[in-house]
PyMOL Python script that loads the backbone (N, CA, C, O; Angstrom):
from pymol import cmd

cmd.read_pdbstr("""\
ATOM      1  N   UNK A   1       6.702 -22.521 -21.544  1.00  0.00           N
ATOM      2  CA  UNK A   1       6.187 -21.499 -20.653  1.00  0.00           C
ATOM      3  C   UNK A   1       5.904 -22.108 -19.290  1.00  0.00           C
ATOM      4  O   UNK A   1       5.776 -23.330 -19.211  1.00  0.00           O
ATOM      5  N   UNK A   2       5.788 -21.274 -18.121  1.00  0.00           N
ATOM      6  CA  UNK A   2       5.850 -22.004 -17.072  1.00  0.00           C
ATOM      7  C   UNK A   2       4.825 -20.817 -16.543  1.00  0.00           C
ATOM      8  O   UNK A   2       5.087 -19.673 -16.915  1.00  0.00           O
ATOM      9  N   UNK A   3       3.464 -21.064 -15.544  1.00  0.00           N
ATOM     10  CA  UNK A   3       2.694 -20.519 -14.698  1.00  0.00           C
ATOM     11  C   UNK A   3       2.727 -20.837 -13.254  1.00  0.00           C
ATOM     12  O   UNK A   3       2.268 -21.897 -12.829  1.00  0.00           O
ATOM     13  N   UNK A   4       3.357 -19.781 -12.356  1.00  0.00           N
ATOM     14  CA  UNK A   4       3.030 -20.004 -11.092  1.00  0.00           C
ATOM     15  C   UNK A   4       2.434 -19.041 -10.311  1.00  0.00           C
ATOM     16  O   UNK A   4       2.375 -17.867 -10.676  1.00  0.00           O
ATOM     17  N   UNK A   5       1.991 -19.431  -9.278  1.00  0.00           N
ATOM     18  CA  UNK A   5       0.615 -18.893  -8.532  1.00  0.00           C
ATOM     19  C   UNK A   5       1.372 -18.956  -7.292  1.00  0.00           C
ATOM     20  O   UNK A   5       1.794 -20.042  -6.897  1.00  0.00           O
ATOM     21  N   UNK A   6       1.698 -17.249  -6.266  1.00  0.00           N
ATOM     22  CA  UNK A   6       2.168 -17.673  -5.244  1.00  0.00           C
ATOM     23  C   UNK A   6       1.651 -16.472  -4.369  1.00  0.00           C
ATOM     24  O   UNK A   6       1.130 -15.478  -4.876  1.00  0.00           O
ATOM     25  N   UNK A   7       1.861 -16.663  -2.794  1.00  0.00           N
ATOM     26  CA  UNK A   7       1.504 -15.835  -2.156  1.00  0.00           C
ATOM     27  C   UNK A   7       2.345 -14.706  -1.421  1.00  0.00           C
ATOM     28  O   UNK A   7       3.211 -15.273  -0.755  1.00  0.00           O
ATOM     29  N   UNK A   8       2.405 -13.701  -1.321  1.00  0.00           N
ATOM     30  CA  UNK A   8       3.571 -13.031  -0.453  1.00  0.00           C
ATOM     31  C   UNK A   8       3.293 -12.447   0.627  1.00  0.00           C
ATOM     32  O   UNK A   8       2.443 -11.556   0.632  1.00  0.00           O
ATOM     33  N   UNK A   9       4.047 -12.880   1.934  1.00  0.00           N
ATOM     34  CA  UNK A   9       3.256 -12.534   3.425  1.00  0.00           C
ATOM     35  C   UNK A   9       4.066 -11.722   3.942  1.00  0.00           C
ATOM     36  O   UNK A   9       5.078 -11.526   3.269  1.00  0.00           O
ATOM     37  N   UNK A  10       3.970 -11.074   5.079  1.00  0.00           N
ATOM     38  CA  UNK A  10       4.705  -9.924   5.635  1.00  0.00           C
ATOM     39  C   UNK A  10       4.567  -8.389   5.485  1.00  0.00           C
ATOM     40  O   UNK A  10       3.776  -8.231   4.556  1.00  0.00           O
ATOM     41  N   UNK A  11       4.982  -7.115   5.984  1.00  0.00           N
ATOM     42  CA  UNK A  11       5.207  -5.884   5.292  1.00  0.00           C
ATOM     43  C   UNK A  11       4.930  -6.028   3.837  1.00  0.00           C
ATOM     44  O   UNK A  11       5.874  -5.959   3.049  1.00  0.00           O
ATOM     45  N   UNK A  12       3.749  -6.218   3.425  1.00  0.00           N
ATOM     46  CA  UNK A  12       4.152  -5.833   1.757  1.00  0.00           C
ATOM     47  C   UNK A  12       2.839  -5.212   1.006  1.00  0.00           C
ATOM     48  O   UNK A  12       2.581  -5.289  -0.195  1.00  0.00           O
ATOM     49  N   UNK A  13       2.110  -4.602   1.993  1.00  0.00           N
ATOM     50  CA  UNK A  13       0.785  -4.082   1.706  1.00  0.00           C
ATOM     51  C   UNK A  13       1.061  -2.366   2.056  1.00  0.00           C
ATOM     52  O   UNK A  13       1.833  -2.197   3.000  1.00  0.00           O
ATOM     53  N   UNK A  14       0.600  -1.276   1.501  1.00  0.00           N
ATOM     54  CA  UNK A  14       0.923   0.160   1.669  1.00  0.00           C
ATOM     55  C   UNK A  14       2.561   0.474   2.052  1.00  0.00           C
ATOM     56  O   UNK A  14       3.085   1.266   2.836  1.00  0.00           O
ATOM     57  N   UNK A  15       3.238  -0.796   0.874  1.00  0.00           N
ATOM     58  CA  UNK A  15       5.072   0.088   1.172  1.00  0.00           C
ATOM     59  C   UNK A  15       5.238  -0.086  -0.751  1.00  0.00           C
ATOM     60  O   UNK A  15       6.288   0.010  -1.387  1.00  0.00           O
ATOM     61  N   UNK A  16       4.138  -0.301  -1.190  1.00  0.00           N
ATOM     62  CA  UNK A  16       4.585  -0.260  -2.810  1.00  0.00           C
ATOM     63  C   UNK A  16       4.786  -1.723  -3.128  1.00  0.00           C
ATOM     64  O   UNK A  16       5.224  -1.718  -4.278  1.00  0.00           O
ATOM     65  N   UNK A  17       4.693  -3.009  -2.701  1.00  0.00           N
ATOM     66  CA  UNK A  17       5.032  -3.952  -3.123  1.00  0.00           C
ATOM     67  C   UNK A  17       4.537  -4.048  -4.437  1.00  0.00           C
ATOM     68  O   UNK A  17       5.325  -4.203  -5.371  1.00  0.00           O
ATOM     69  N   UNK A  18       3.107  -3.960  -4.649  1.00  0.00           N
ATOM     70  CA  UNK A  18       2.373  -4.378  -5.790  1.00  0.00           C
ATOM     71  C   UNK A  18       3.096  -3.252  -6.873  1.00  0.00           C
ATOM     72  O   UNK A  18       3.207  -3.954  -7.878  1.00  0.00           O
ATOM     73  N   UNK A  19       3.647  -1.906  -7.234  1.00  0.00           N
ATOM     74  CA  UNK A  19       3.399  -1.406  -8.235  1.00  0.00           C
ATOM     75  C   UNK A  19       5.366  -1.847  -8.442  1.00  0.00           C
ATOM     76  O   UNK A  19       6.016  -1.573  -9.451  1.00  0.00           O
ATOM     77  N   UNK A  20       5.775  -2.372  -7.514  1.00  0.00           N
ATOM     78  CA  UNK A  20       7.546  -2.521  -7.523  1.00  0.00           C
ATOM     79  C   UNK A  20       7.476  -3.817  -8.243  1.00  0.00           C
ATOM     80  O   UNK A  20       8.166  -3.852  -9.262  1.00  0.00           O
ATOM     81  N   UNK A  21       6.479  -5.417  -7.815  1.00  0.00           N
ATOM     82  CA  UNK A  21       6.441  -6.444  -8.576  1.00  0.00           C
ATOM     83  C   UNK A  21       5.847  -5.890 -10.040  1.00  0.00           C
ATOM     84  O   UNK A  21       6.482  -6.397 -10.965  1.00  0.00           O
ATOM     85  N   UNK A  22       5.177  -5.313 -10.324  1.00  0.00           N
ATOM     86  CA  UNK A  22       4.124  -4.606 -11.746  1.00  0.00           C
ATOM     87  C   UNK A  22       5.786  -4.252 -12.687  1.00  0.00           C
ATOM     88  O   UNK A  22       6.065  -4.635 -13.823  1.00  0.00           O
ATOM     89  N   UNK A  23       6.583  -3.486 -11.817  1.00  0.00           N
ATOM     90  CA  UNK A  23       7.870  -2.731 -12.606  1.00  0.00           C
ATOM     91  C   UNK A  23       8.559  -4.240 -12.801  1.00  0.00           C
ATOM     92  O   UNK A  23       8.532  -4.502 -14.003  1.00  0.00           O
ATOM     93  N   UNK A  24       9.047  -5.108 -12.185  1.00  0.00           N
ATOM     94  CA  UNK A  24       9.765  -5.588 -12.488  1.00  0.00           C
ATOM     95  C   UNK A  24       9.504  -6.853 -13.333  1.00  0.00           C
ATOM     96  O   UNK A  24      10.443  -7.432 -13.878  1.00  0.00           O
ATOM     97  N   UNK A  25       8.245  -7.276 -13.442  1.00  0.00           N
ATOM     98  CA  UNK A  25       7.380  -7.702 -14.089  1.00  0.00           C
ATOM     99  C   UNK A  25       7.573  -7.266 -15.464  1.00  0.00           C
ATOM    100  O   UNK A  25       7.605  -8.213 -16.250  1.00  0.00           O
ATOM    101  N   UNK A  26       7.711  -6.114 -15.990  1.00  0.00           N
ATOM    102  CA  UNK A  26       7.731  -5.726 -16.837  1.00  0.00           C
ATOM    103  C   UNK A  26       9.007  -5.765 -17.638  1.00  0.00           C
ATOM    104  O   UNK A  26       9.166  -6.021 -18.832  1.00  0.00           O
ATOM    105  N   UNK A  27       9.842  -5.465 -16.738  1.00  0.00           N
ATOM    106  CA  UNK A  27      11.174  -5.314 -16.818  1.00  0.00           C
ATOM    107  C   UNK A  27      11.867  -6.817 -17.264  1.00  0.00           C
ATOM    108  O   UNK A  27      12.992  -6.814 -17.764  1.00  0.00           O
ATOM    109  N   UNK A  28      11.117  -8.119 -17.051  1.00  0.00           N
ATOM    110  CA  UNK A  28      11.455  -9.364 -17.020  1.00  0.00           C
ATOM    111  C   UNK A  28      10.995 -10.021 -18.289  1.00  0.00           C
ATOM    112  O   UNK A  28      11.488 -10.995 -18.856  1.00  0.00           O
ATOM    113  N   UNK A  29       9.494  -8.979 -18.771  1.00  0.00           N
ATOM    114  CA  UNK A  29       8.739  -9.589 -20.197  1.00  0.00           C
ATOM    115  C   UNK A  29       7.827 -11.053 -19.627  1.00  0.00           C
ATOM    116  O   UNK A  29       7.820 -12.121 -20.239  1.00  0.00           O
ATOM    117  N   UNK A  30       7.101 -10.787 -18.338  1.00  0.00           N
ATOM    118  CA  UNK A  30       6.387 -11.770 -17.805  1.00  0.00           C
ATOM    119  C   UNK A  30       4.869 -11.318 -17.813  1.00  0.00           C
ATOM    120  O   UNK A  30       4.571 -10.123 -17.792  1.00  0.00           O
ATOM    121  N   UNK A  31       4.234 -11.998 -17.835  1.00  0.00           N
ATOM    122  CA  UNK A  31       2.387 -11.857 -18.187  1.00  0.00           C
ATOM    123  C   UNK A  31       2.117 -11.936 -16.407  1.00  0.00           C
ATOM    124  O   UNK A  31       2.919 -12.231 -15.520  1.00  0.00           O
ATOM    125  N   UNK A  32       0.860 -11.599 -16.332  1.00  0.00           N
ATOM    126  CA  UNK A  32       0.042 -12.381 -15.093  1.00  0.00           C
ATOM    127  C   UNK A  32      -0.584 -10.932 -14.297  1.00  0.00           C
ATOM    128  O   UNK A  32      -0.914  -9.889 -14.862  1.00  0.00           O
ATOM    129  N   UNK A  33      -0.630 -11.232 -12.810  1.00  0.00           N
ATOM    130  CA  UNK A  33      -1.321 -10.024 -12.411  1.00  0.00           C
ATOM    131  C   UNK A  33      -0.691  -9.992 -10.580  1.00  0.00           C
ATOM    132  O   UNK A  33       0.309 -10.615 -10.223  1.00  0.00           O
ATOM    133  N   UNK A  34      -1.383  -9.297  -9.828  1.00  0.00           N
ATOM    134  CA  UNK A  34      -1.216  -9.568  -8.538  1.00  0.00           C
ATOM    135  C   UNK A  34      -2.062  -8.415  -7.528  1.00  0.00           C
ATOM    136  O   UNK A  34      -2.211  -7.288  -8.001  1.00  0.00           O
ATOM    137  N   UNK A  35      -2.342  -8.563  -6.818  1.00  0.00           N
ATOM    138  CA  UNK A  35      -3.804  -7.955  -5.832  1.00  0.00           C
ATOM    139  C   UNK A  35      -3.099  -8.571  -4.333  1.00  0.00           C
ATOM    140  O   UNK A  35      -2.224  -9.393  -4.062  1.00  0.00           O
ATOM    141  N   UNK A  36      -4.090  -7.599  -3.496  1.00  0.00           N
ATOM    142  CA  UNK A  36      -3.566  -7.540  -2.276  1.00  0.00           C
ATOM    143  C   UNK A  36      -5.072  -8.019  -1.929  1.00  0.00           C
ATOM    144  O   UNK A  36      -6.169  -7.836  -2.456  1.00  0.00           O
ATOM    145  N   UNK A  37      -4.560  -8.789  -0.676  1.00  0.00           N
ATOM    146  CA  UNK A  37      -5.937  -9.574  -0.118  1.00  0.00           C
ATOM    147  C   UNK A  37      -6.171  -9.227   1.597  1.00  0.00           C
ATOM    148  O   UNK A  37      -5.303  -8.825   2.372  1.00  0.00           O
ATOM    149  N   UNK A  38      -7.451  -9.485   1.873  1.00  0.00           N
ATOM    150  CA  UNK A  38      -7.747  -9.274   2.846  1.00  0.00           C
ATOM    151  C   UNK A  38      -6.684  -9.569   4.082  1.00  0.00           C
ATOM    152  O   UNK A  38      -6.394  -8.541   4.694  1.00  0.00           O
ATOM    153  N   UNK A  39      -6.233 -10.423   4.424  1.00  0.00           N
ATOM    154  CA  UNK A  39      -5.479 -10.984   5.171  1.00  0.00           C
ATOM    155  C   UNK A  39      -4.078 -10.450   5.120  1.00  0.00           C
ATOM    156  O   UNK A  39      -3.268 -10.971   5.887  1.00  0.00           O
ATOM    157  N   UNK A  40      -3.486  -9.031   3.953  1.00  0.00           N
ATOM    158  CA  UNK A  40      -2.576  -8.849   4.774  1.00  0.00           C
ATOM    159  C   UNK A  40      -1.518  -9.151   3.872  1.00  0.00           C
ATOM    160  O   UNK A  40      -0.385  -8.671   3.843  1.00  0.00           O
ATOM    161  N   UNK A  41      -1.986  -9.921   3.216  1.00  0.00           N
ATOM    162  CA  UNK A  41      -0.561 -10.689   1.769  1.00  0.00           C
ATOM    163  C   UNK A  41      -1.165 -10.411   0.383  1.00  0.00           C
ATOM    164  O   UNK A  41      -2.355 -10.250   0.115  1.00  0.00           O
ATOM    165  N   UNK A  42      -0.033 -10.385  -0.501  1.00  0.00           N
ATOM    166  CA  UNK A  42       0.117 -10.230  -1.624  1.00  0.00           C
ATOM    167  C   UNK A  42      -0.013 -11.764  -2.547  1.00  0.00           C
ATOM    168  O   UNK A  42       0.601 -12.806  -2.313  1.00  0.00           O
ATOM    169  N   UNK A  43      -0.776 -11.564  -3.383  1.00  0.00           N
ATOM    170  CA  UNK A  43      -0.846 -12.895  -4.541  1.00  0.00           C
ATOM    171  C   UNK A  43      -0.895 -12.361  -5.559  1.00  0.00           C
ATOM    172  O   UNK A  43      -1.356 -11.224  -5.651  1.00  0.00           O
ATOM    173  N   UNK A  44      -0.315 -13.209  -6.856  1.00  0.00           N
ATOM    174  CA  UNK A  44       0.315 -12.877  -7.510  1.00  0.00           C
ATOM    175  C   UNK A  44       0.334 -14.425  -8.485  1.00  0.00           C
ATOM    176  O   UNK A  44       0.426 -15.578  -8.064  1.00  0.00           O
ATOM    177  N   UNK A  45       0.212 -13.940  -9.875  1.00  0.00           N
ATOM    178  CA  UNK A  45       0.044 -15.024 -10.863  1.00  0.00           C
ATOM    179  C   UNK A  45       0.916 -14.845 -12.210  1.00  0.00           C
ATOM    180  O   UNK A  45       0.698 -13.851 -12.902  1.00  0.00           O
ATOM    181  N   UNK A  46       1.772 -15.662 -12.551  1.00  0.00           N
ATOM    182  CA  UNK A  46       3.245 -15.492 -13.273  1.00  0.00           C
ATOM    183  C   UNK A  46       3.170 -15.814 -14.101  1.00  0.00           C
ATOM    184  O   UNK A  46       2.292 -16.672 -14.016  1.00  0.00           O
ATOM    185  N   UNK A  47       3.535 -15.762 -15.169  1.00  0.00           N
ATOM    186  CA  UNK A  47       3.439 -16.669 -16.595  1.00  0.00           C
ATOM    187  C   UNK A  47       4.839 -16.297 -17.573  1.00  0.00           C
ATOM    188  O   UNK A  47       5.060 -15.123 -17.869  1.00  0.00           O
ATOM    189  N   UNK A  48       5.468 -17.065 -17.894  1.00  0.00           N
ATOM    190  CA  UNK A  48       6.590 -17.003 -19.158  1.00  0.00           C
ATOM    191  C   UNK A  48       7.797 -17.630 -19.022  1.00  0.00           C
ATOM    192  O   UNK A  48       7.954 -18.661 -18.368  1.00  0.00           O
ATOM    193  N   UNK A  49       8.506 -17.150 -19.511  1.00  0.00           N
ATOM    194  CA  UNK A  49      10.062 -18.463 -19.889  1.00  0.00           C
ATOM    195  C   UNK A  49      10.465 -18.683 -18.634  1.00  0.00           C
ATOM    196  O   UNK A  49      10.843 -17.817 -17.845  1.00  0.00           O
ATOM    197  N   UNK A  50      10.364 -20.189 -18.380  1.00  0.00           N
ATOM    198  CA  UNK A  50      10.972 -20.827 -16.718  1.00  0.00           C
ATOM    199  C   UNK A  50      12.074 -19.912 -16.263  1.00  0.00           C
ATOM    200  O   UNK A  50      11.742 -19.299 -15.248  1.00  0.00           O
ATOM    201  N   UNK A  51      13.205 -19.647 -16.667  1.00  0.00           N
ATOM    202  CA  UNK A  51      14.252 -18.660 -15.830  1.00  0.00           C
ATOM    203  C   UNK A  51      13.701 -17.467 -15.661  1.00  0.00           C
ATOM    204  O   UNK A  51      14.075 -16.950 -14.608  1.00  0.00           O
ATOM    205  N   UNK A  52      12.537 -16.455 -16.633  1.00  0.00           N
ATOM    206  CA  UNK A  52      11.870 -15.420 -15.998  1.00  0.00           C
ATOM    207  C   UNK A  52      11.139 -15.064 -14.712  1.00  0.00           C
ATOM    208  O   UNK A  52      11.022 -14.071 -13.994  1.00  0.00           O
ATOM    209  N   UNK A  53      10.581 -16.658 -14.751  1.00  0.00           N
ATOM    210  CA  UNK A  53       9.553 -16.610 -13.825  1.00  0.00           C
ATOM    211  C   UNK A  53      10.126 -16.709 -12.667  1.00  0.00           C
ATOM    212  O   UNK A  53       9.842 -15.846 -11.836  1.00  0.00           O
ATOM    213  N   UNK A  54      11.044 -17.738 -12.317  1.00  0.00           N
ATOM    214  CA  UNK A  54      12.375 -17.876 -11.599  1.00  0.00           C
ATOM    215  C   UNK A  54      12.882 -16.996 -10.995  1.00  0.00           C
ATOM    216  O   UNK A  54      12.879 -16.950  -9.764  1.00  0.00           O
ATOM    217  N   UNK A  55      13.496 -16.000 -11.860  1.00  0.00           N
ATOM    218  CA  UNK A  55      14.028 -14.670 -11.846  1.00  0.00           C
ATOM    219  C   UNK A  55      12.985 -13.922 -10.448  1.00  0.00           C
ATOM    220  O   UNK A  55      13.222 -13.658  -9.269  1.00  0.00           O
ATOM    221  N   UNK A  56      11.757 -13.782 -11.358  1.00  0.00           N
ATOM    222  CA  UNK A  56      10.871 -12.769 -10.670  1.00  0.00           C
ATOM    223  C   UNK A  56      10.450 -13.215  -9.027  1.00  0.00           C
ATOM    224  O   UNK A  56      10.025 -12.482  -8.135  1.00  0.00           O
ATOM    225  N   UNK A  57      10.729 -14.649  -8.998  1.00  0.00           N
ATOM    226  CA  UNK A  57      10.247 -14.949  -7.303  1.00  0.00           C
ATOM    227  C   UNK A  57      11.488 -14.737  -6.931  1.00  0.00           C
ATOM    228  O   UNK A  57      11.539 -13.902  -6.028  1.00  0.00           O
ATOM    229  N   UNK A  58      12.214 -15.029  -7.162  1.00  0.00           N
ATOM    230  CA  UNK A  58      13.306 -14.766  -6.344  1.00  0.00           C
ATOM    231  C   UNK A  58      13.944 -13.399  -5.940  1.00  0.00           C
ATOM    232  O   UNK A  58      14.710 -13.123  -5.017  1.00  0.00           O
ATOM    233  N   UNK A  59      13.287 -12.490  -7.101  1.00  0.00           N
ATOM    234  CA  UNK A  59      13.380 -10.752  -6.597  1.00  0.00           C
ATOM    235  C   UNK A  59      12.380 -10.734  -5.761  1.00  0.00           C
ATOM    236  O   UNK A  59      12.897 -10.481  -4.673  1.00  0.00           O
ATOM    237  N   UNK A  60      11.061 -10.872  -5.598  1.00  0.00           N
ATOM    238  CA  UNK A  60       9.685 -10.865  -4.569  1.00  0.00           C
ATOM    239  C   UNK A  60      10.224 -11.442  -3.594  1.00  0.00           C
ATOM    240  O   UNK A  60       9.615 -11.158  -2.562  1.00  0.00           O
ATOM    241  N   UNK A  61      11.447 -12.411  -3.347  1.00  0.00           N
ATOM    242  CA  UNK A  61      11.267 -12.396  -1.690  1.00  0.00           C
ATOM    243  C   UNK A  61      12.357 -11.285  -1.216  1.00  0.00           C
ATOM    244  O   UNK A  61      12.511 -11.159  -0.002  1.00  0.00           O
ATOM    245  N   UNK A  62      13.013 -10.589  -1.970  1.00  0.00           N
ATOM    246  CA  UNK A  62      13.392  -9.187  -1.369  1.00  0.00           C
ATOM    247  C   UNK A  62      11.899  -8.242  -1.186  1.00  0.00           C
ATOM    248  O   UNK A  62      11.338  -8.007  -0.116  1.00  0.00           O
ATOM    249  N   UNK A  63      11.504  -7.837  -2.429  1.00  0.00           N
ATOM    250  CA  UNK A  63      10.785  -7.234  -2.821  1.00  0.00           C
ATOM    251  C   UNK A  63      11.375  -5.606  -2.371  1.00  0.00           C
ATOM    252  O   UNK A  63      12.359  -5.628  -1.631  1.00  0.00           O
ATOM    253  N   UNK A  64      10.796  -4.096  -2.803  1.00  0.00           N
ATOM    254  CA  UNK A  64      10.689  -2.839  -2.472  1.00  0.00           C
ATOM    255  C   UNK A  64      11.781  -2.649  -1.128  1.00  0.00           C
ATOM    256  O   UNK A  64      11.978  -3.487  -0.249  1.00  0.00           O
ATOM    257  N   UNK A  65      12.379  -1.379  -1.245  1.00  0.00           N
ATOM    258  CA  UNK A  65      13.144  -1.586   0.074  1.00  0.00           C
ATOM    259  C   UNK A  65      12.344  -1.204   1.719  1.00  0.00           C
ATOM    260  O   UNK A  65      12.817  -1.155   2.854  1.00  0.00           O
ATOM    261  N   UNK A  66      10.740  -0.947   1.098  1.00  0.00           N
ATOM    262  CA  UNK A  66      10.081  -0.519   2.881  1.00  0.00           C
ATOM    263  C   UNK A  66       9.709  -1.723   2.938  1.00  0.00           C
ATOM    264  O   UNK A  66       9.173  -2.083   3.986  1.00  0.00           O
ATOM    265  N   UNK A  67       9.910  -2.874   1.644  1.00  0.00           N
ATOM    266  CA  UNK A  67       9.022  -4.203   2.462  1.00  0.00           C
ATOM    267  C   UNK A  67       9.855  -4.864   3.381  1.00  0.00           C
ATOM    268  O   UNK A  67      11.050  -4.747   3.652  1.00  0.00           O
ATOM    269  N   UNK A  68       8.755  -5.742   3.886  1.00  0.00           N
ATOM    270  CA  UNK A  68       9.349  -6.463   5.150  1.00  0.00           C
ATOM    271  C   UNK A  68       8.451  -8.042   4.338  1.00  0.00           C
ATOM    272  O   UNK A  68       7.302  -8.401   4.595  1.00  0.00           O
ATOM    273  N   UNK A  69       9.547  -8.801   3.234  1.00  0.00           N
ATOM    274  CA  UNK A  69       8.824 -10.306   3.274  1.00  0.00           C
ATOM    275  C   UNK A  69       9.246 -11.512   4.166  1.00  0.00           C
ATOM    276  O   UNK A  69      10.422 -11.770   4.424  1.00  0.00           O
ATOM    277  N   UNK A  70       8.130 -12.257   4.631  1.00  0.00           N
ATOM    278  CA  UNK A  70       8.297 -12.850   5.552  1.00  0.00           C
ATOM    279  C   UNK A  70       8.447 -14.317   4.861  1.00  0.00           C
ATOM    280  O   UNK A  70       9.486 -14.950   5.052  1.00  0.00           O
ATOM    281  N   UNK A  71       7.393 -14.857   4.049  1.00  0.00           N
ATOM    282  CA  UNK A  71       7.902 -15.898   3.303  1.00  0.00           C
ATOM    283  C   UNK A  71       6.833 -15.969   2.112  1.00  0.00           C
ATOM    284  O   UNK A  71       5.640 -15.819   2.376  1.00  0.00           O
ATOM    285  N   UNK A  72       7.282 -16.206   0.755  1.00  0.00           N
ATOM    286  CA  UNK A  72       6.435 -16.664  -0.332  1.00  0.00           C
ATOM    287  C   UNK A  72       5.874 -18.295  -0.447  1.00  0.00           C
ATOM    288  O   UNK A  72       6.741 -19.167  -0.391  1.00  0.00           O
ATOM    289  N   UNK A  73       4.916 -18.574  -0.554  1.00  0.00           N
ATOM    290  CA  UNK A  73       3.962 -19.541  -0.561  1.00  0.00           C
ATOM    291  C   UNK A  73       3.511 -19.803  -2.190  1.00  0.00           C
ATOM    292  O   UNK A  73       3.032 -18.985  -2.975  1.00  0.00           O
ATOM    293  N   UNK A  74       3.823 -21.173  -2.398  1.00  0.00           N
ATOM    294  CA  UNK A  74       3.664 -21.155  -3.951  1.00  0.00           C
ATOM    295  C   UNK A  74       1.905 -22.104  -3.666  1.00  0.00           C
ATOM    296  O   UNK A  74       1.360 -22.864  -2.866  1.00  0.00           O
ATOM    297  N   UNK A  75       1.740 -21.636  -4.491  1.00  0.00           N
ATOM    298  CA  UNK A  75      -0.487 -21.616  -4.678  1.00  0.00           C
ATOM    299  C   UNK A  75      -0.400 -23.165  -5.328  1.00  0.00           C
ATOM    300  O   UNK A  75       0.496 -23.980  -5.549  1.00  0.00           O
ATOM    301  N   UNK A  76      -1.568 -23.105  -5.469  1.00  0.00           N
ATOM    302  CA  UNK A  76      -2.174 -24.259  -6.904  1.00  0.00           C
ATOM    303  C   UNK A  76      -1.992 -23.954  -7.834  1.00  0.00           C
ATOM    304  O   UNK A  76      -1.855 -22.739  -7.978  1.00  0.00           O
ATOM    305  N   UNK A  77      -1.882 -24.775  -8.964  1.00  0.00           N
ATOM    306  CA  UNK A  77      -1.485 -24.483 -10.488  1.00  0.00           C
ATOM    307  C   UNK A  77      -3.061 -23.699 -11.323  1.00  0.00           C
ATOM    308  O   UNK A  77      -4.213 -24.131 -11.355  1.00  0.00           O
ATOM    309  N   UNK A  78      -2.619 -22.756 -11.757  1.00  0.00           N
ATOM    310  CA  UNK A  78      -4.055 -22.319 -12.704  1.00  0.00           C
ATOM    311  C   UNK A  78      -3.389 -22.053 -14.186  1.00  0.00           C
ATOM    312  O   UNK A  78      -2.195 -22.153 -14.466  1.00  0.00           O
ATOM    313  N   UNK A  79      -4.317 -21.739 -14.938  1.00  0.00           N
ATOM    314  CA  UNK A  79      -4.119 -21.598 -15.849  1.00  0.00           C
ATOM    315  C   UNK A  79      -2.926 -20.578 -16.687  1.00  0.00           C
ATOM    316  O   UNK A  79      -2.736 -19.573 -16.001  1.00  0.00           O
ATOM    317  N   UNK A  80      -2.344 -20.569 -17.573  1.00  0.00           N
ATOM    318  CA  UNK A  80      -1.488 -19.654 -18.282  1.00  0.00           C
ATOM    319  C   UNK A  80      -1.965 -18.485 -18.461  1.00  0.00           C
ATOM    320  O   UNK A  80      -3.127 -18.390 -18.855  1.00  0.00           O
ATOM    321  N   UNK A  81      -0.882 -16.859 -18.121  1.00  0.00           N
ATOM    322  CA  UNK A  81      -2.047 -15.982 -18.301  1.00  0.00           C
ATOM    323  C   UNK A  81      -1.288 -15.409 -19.253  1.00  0.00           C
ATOM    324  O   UNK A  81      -0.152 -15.855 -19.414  1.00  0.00           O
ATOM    325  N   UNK A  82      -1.709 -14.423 -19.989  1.00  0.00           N
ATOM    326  CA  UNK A  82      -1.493 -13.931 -21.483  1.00  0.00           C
ATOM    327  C   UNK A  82      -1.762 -12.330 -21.237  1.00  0.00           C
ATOM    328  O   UNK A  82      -2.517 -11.930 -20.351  1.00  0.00           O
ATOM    329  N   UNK A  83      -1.217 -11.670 -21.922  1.00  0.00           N
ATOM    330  CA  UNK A  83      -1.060 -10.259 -22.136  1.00  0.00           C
ATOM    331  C   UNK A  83       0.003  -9.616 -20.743  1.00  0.00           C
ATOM    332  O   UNK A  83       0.917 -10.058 -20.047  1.00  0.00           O
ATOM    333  N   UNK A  84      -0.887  -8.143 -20.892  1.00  0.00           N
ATOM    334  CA  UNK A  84       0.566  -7.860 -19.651  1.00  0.00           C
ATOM    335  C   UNK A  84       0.549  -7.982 -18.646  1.00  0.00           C
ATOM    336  O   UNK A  84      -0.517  -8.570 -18.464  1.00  0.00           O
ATOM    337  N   UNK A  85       1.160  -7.798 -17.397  1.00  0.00           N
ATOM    338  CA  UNK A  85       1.356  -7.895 -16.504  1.00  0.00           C
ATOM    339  C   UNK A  85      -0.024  -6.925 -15.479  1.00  0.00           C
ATOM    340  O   UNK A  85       0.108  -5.720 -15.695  1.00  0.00           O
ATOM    341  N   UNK A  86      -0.605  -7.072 -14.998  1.00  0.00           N
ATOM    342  CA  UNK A  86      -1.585  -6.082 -14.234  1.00  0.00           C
ATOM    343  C   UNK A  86      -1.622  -6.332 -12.973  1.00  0.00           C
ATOM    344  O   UNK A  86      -1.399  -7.406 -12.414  1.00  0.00           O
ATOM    345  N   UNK A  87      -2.109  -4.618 -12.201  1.00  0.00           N
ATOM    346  CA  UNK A  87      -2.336  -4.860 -10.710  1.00  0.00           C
ATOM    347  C   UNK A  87      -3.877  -5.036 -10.709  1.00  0.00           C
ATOM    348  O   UNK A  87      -4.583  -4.133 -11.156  1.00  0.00           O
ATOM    349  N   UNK A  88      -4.359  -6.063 -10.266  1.00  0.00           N
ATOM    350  CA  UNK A  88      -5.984  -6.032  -9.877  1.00  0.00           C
ATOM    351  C   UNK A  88      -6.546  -5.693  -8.238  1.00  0.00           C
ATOM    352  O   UNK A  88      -5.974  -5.890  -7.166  1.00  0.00           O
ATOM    353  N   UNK A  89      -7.879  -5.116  -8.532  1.00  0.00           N
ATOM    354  CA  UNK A  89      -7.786  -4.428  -7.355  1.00  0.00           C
ATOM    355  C   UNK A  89      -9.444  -5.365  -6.763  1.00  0.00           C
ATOM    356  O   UNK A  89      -9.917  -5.137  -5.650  1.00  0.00           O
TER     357      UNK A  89
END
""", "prot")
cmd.dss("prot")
cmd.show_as("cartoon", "prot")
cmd.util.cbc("prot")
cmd.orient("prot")
C-alpha cells in the first residue's frame, strides 16, 4: 500500500474539484479524504495499491474541466488511511 499527502493549487475551489477527486477516487478503489483550505488549494490524502494512487495524481493535475491546476505539491508522509474515500469540510 502506498500513502500520499499532496496539495492542489490553482482554480480548483467552487468549480467541483473536491466532489470530481471524491468520484474518481472511488472509481480507482482508493481510501483517504480531501478539504479545501484557507489559502485557496485543495489537500488531499491517498491511500492504496502504488499504480492507484499513481493513477489518481496524475488525473488531479487535470482535474474537472472548469478547473484551472496550477501545480500539485506532494506533503509529508502521514499515516495510512482506511475506509472510503471522504470530502472533509
Amino acid at each position: 500500500m502506498k500513502t500520499t499527502h499532496f496539495s492542489i493549487t490553482g482554480l480548483v475551489q467552487g468549480v467541483g474539484y473536491r466532489a470530481w477527486l471524491y468520484k474518481k477516487a472511488g472509481m480507482l478503489g482508493v481510501s483517504g479524504w480531501c478539504k479545501n483550505n484557507a489559502d485557496g488549494s485543495v489537500e488531499a490524502v491517498v491511500t492504496g495499491e502504488p499504480e492507484k494512487v499513481d493513477a489518481l495524481l496524475m488525473a488531479a493535475q487535470q482535474g474537472p474541466a472548469c478547473a484551472e491546476v496550477d501545480s500539485i505539491r506532494l506533503l509529508e508522509d502521514v499515516p495510512e488511511e482506511k475506509g472510503a474515500f471522504r470530502i472533509e469540510y
